[in-house]
C-alpha positions in Angstrom: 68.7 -19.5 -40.3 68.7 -15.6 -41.1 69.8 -14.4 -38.7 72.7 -16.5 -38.7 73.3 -15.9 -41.9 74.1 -11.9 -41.7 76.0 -12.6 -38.6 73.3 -12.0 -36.1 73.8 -14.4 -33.0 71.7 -17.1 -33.1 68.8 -16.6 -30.8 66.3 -14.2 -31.5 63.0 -13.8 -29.4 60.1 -11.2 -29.3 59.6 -9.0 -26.1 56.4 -7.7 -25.7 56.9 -4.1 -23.9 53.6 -2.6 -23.2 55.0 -0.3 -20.8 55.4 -1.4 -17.4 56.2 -4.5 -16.9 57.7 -4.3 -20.3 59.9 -1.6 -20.0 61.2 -3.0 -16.7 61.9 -6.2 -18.4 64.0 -4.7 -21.6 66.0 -2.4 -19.3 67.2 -5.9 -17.6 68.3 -7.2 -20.7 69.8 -3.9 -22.1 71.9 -4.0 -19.0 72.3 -7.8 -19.1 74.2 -6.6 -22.8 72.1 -9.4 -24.4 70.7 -7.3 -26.9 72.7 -6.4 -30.1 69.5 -5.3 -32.2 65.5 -4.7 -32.4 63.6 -4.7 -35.2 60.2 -3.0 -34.9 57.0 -2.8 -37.3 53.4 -2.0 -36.9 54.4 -0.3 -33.7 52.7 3.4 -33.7 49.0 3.5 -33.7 46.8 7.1 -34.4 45.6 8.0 -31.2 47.3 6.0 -28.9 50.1 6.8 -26.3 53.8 6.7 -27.8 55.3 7.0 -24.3 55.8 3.5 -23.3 57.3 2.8 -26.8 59.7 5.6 -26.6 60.7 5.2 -23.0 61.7 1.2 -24.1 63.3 2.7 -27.6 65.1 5.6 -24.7 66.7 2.5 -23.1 68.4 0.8 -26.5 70.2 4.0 -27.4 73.6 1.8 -27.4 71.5 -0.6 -29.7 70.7 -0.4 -33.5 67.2 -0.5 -33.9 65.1 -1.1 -37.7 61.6 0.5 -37.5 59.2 0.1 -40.3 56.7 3.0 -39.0 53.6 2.7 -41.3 52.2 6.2 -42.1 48.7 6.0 -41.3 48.5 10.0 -40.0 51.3 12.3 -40.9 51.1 14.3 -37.7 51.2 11.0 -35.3 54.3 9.6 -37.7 56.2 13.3 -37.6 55.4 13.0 -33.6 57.1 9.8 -32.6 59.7 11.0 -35.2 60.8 14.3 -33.6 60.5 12.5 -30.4 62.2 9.4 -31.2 65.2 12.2 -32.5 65.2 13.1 -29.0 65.8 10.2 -27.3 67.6 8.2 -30.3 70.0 10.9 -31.8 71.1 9.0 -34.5 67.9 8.1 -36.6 68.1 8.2 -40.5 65.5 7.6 -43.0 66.6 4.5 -44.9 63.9 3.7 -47.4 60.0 4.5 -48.0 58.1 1.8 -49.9 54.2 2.2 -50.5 51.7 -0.5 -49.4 47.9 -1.3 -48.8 46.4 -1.3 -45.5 43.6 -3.1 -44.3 42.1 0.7 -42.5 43.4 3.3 -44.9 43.3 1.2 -48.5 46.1 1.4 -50.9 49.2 4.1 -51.0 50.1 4.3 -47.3 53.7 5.5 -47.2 55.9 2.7 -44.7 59.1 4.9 -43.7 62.0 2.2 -42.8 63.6 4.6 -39.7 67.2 3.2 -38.4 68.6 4.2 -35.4 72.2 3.6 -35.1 73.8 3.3 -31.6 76.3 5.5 -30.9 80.1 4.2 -31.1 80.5 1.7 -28.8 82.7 3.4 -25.8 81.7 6.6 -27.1 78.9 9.0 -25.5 
């Protein structure tokens, strides 16, 4: 029912894209054209390889994309940001709100990132 109601088609499913397999299956879709936009949260861990996530984000760059990236460690957040800004050239900060989380307690910054695809036709 949302997503119907700000014009977003009616189906809407979650792909899990680990890498591999993953990947593989969202570059079908991307060049299917069945996806319009992804919404991403909870996505980049401390300590954990960003690749697969950025090689599947590499792929939607004529796709908007919403991140809510949780700042658990400032140096892993300003790392998938400068490389997400070199894969996804057009990613804008659009909001910070402040939350608790279950590992770091209370204050953690959540920056809302969104990447907008280029113009359509356009490189």
């Amino acid at each position: 029912r949302r997503l119907r109601g700000n014009r977003v088609g009616g189906r809407a499913r979650p792909l899990r894209v680990d890498g591999g397999s993953g990947v593989g299956r969202l570059a079908a879709l991307v060049a299917d054209g069945r996806i319009d936009l992804v919404l991403a949260a909870d996505v980049v861990y401390p300590m954990k390889d960003q690749q697969p996530l950025l090689a599947a984000l590499a792929l939607l760059v004529r796709t908007d994309i919403m991140i809510a990236l949780t700042q658990r460690e400032r140096a892993t957040t300003e790392s998938f940001v400068a490389q997400l800004r070199a894969v996804a050239p057009h990613v804008e900060d659009a909001g910070v709100y402040t939350e608790s989380d279950p590992l770091y307690g209370s204050g953690v910054q959540v920056r809302i990132l969104s990447c907008r695809a280029s113009r359509r036709g356009t490189a």
